[in-house]
N, C-alpha and C positions, 0 to 999 in steps of 0.2 A: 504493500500500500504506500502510497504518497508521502512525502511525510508531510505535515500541517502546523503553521503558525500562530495558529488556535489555544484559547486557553489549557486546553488540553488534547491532543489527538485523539479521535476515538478511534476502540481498536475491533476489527472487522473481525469474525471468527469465520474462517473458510470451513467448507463441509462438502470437500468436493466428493461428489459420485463415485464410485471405486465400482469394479469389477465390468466382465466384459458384456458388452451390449450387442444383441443381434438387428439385425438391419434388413430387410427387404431387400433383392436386389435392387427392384427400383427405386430404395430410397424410401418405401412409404412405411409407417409406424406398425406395425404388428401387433398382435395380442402379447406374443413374448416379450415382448421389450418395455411394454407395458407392465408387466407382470414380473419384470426388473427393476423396474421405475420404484414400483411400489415394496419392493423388498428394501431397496435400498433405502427410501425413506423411512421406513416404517423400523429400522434398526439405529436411525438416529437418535443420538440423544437426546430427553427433553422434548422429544417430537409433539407426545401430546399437549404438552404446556403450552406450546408454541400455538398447536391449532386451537385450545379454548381460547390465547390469549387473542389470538391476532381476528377471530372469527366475529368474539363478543365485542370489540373494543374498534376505536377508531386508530388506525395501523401509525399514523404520525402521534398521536397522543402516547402509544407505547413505545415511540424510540426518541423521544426526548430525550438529548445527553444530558444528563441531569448535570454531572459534571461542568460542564460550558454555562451552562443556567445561573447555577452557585457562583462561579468565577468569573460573571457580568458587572462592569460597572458601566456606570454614565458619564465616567469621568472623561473631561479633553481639556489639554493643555493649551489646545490654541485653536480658538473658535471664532469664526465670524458672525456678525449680527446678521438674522434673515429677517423675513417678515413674518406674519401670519400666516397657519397650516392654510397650504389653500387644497381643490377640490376640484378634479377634471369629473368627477361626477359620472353619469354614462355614456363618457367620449370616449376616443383614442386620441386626445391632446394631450400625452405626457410630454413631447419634446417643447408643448410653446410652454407647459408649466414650469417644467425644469428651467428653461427661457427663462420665465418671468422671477424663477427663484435666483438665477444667478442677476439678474438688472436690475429686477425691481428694488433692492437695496441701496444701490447707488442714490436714490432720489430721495428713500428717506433717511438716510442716510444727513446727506446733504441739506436736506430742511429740518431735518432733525422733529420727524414725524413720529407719532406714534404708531402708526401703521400706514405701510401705502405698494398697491396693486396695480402691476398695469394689465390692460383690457386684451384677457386672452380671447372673447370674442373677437376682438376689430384683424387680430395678427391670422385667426381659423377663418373669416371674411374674404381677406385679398389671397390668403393661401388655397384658398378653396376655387377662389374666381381664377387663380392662377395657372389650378392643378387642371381645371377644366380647358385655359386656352392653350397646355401642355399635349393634354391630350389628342384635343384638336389639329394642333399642327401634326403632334407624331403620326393619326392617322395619312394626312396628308405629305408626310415626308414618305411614309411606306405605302402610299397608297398603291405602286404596284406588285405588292409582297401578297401571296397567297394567304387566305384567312388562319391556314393554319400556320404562319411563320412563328419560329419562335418568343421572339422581340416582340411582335403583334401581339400574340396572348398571352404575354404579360404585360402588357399596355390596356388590354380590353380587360382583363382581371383586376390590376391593381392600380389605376388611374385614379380615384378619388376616393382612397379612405384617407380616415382623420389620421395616420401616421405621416413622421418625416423626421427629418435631420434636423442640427440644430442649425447650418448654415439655412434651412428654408425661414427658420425662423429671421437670423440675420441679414437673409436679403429682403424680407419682406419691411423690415425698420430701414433699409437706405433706400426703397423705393417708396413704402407710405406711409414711413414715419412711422408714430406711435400715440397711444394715449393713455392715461390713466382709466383706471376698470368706470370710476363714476363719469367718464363719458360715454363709456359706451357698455352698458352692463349686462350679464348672459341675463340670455331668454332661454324660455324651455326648449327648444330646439339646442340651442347652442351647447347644450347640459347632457342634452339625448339624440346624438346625431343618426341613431340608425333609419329611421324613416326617411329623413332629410337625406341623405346617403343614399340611399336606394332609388326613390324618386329619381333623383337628380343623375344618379346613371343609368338610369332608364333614357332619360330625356339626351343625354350624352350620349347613350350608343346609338341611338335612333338618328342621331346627327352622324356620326361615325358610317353609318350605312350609305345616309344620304348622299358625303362627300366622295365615299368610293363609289356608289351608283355614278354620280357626275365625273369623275374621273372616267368609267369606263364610256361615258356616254359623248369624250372626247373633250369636257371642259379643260381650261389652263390651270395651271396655280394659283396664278392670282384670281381666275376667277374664283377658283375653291377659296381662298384664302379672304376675300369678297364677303364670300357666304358663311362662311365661319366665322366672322366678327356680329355677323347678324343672327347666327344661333347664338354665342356668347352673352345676349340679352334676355335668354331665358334663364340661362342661370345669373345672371345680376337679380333678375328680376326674384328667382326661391330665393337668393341666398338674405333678399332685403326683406321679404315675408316671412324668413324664418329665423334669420342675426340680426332685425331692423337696419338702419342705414347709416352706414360709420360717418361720425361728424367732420363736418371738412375744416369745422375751427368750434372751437369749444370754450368755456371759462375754467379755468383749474381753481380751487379757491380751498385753501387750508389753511390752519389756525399755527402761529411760529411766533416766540416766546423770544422777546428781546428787552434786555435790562430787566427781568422777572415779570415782565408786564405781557402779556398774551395779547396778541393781533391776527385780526383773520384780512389775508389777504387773499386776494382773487386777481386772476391774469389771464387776459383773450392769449388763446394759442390756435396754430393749425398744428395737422399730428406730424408734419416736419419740423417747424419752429417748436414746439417741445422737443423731438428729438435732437434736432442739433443744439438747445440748451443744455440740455442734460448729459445727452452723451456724444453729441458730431465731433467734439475736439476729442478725444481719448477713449473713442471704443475700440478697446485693443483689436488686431489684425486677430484673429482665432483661425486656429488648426485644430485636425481630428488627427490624431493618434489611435490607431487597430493596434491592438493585440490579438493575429490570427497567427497560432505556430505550425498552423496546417498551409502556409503560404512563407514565401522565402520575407526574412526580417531586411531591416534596412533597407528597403524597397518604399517607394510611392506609388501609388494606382490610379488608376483614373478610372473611377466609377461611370459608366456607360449610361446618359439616360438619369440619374442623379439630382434632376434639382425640380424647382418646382415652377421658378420664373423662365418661361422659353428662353430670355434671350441670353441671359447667364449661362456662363460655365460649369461643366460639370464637373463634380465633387474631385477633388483632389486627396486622399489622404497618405498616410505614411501607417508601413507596418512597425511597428519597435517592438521591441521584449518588455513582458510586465513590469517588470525591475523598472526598464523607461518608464512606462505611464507612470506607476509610484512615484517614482523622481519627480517628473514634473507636475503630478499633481499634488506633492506636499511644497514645491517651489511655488506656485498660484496660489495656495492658504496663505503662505508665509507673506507672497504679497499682494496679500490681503483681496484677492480674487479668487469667488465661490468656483465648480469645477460640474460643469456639464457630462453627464457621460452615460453610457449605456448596457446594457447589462441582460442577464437572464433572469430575470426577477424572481421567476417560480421555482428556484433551484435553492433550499436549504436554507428559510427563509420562513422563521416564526413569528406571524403575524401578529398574535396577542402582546408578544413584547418587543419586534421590532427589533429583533438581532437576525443577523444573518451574518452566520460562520459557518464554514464548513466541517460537516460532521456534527451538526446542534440534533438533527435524523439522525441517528446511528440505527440504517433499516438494513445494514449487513449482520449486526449482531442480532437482533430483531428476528432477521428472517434466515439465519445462519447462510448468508449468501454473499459473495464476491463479486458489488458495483464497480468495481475501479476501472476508470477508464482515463488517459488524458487528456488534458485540453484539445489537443489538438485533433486526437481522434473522436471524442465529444461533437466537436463541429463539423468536420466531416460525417460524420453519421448524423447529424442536426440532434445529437443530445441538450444539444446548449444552443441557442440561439438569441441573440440580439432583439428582446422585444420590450422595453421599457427602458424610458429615462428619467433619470432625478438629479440633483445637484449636491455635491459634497461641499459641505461650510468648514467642516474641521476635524481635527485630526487631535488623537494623542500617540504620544511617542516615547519609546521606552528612554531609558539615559543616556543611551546608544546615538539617540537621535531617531532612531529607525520608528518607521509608525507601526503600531499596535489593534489599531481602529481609526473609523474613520467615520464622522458624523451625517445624516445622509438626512435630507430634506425631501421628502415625495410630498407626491398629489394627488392621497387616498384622504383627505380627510383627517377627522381625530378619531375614525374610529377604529382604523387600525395602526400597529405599531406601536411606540409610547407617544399618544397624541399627534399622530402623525411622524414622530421623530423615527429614526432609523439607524441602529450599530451595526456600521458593516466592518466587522472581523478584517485582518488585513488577508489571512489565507481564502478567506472567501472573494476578498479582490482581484487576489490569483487567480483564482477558478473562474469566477464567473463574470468579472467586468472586462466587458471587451471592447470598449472605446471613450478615449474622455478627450474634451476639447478644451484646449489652453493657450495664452497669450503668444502665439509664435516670436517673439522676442524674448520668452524665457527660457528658449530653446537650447543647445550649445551650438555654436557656430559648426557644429559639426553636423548634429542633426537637422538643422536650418540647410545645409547644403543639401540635404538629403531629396528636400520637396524640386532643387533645380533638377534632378538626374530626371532621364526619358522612363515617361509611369510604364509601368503594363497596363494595358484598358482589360478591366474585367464588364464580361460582358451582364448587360442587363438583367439577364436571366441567371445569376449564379448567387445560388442561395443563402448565402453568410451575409453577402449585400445589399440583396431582396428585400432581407429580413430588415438590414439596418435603414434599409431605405420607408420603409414601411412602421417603424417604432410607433406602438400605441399605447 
C-alpha cells in the first residue's frame, strides 16, 4: 500500500483468494468455480461478522478511521479572511463559486465590509449566452463533418451544462465586467438550472440542425453565421426570463466606518467601471497547473475546444508533479492569494465533518479487500476524475515548514462539512486534487519557461479534460 501523510495511515488487510480456479474454455463462469468462490470465502476469517456487519449497517458508517477522527484538529497557522458560506444550490456553478471565493474578498476586504458577494448569477448569464454562441459557430466550423464525428458529439453532448474552468470565469470579468450579488440577485432558475438546461438545448440543437440543413442546401458562412446571430436571441431572450436582465450600470451602496463614525455610501457603476476599480490594475495573470502522472510532466497542453468565449484562446495548461502544485499553492496563501482548484470530490471525503484525508474509509479492512490503485492509473481507468471546484484560504504547516492540511472553502452551504468549512488532509491533496490555478509570476523562472515550449493539443474528446472542462 501507498504510504500516506495522514494522521495516521490506515492499514488494509489483504485476503487474497488462494487455491486453483477452473475456467470454461471460453472464459464463461461455471458452476465449479462458483463453488470455489464460495469455499474460499466461507473459510475466511471473521467472515460472518463481516456479513451481519456490512449487511445491517451503512458500509461508510462502518469504516470510519476512527483513528484520523480523534487526531482532527481545526487548527491553521496561516489563514486568509473569506467571506460568507455561500451556496450553488441545485446548479453545476462550483467553478464561478470557487471564483467568487477567491475575489470576492478582495472588495471586502478593501472596504473593510462585513460581508460582500459578487453576482454568481450575472458571471452563469454571459457564460451561458456565450457557451450557446460556442456552440453555434463549432456547428458551423464542422459543418461538413459526418453527424457521427467524434469532436461533433461531444459538442452536441456537452455544449451547455453549468460546468467550466476557472479561466471561463476570468474571461467572462475582462469582457462584462462584474457586479456585486445585490445587483443582480439569483432567481429560482439560477438556483435550479436543470429545466432551464434542457429547454435551452433543445432550442440549440434545433438550431444546430437548421444550420447544417443550410449548409447542405449550398448556403455560405457568413450566410450561416447571419442566421446564427438571429437564433442567438432566443436564448438572450430564456436566459432574461429565467437570470432576469444583468444591469448595464447599477448603484453599489455600503455602510464604511471612518474616525468610529459609520457612513453609508453609495456609487453609480457599470459592471466594467466596478471591475476595473476593484480589480483592472492587479488581477494577477493566472495559470492552471495539472497534476496528471498518467501524461509526461513538464509539458504544457493545449486543450482542444477549451473555452467558453468563441473568440479567445484555448486553455493552455502545464503538467507539474504534486510536490509543484503544493509548492505553489502554499506560495499564493503566503501571498496572501486564496487558490482555485479542482478535485475528485467524492473520493474519501466525510461530509458530517468536512475532513477529507485519505484512508478516513478504511473499506479494505472493512471488506478485507485490496483498493490500491495509483494516481495515475486511477485516471486512466476514470477512478478519479476532475469534477468539483473550491478555493483553499489556508494552510497549516508542520515546523518543517511543510503543510499538514489545508483549509478549503466550498459551495455546499452550512449544511455540510463544518459549516461549510473543509480539512483537506495534505495526503488527500496527493490523491485526489488534480489542478489549482495560481499567480503565474509566483512561478520559478523555470516553470514560467515551461508555458513558452510547443503544447501537445489534447484532443476534445479525451476524458481527464472533458471532465475538467465540464466541472460542476
Amino acid at each position: 500500500m501507498r504510504s500516506s501523510s495522514c494522521l495516521l495511515a490506515p492499514v488494509v488487510i489483504l485476503c487474497l483468494l488462494a487455491g486453483p480456479v477452473t475456467l470454461a474454455a471460453d472464459g464463461a463462469i461455471v458452476p465449479s468455480l462458483i463453488n470455489e468462490y464460495e469455499q474460499q470465502l466461507d473459510s475466511q476469517p471473521n467472515n460472518r461478522a463481516i456479513i451481519n456487519a456490512v449487511t445491517a449497517n451503512d458500509i461508510k458508517n462502518i469504516s470510519v478511521n476512527r483513528d484520523i477522527l480523534v487526531g482532527h484538529n481545526k487548527f491553521f497557522n496561516h489563514e486568509l479572511k473569506g467571506t460568507d458560506v455561500i451556496d450553488q444550490k441545485s446548479s453545476g456553478r462550483c467553478w464561478i463559486f470557487a471564483g467568487v471565493n477567491v475575489l470576492a474578498p478582495k472588495v471586502k476586504n478593501k472596504l473593510d465590509l462585513d460581508d460582500f458577494e459578487l453576482s454568481e448569477a450575472y458571471f452563469a448569464f454571459y457564460d451561458k449566452l456565450e457557451k450557446a454562441n460556442f456552440f453555434l459557430e463549432r456547428i458551423i466550423k464542422l459543418r461538413d463533418r459526418p453527424i457521427d464525428d467524434r469532436s461533433l458529439q461531444i459538442d452536441i453532448e456537452y455544449f451547455f451544462g453549468d460546468g467550466g474552468w476557472f479561466h471561463f470565469f476570468t474571461d467572462i470579468i475582462k469582457k462584462y465586467g462584474l457586479v456585486p450579488l445585490s445587483a443582480m440577485p439569483e432567481t429560482k432558475q439560477s438556483t435550479s438550472t436543470g429545466n432551464f438546461n434542457r429547454l435551452t438545448k433543445s432550442i440549440l440543437r434545433s438550431h444546430a440542425v437548421r444550420l447544417r440543413q443550410m449548409h447542405q442546401d449550398g448556403k455560405t458562412e457568413d450566410e450561416l453565421r447571419e442566421e446564427k446571430e438571429k437564433m442567438l436571441a432566443d436564448v438572450y431572450k430564456l436566459l432574461v426570463y429565467n437570470y432576469g436582465k444583468p444591469p448595464k450600470e447599477f448603484v453599489f451602496r455600503y455602510e464604511h466606518e471612518v474616525d468610529s463614525v459609520s457612513r453609508f455610501i453609495e456609487k453609480k457603476y457599470t459592471p466594467k467601471s466596478f471591475y476595473e476599480e476593484f480589480y483592472g490594475d492587479d488581477l494577477p495573470e493566472y495559470v492552471c497547473l495539472v497534476n496528471n502522472p498518467a501524461i509526461e510532466y513538464d509539458q504544457p497542453y493545449l486543450l482542444e475546444a477549451s473555452r467558453n468565449v468563441w473568440e479567445n484562446p484555448d486553455f493552455l495548461v502545464l503538467n507539474l508533479s504534486i510536490e509543484k502544485l503544493k509548492e505553489y499553492t502554499l506560495k499564493s496563501l503566503l501571498d496572501s492569494q486564496a487558490v482555485w482548484f479542482s478535485c475528485d470530490v467524492g473520493q474519501q471525503n466525510l461530509k458530517d465533518s468536512g475532513i477529507m484525508a485519505d484512508g478516513i474509509y478504511d473499506f479494505g479492512s472493512t471488506l478485507n479487500t485490496d483498493f490500491a490503485l495509483s494516481k495515475a492509473d486511477r485516471i486512466r481507468f476514470k477512478e478519479v476524475t476532475p469534477n468539483h471546484a473550491m478555493a483553499i484560504r489556508g494552510v497549516d504547516t508542520a515546523s518543517t515548514g511543510e503543510p499538514t492540511k489545508w483549509l478549503v472553502e466550498n459551495s455546499w452551504g452550512t449544511k455540510y462539512g463544518d459549516e461549510g468549512i473543509w480539512y483537506m488532509y495534505d495526503c488527500w491533496f496527493s490523491e485526489y486534487v488534480l489542478t489549482v490555478v495560481v499567480d503565474k509570476s509566483l512561478l520559478s523562472d523555470e516553470d514560467r519557461r515551461k508555458f513558452e515550449k510547443k503544447p501537445t493539443v489534447i484532443a476534445d474528446w479525451e476524458p481527464f479534460f472533458l471532465a475538467l472542462r465540464n466541472l460542476d
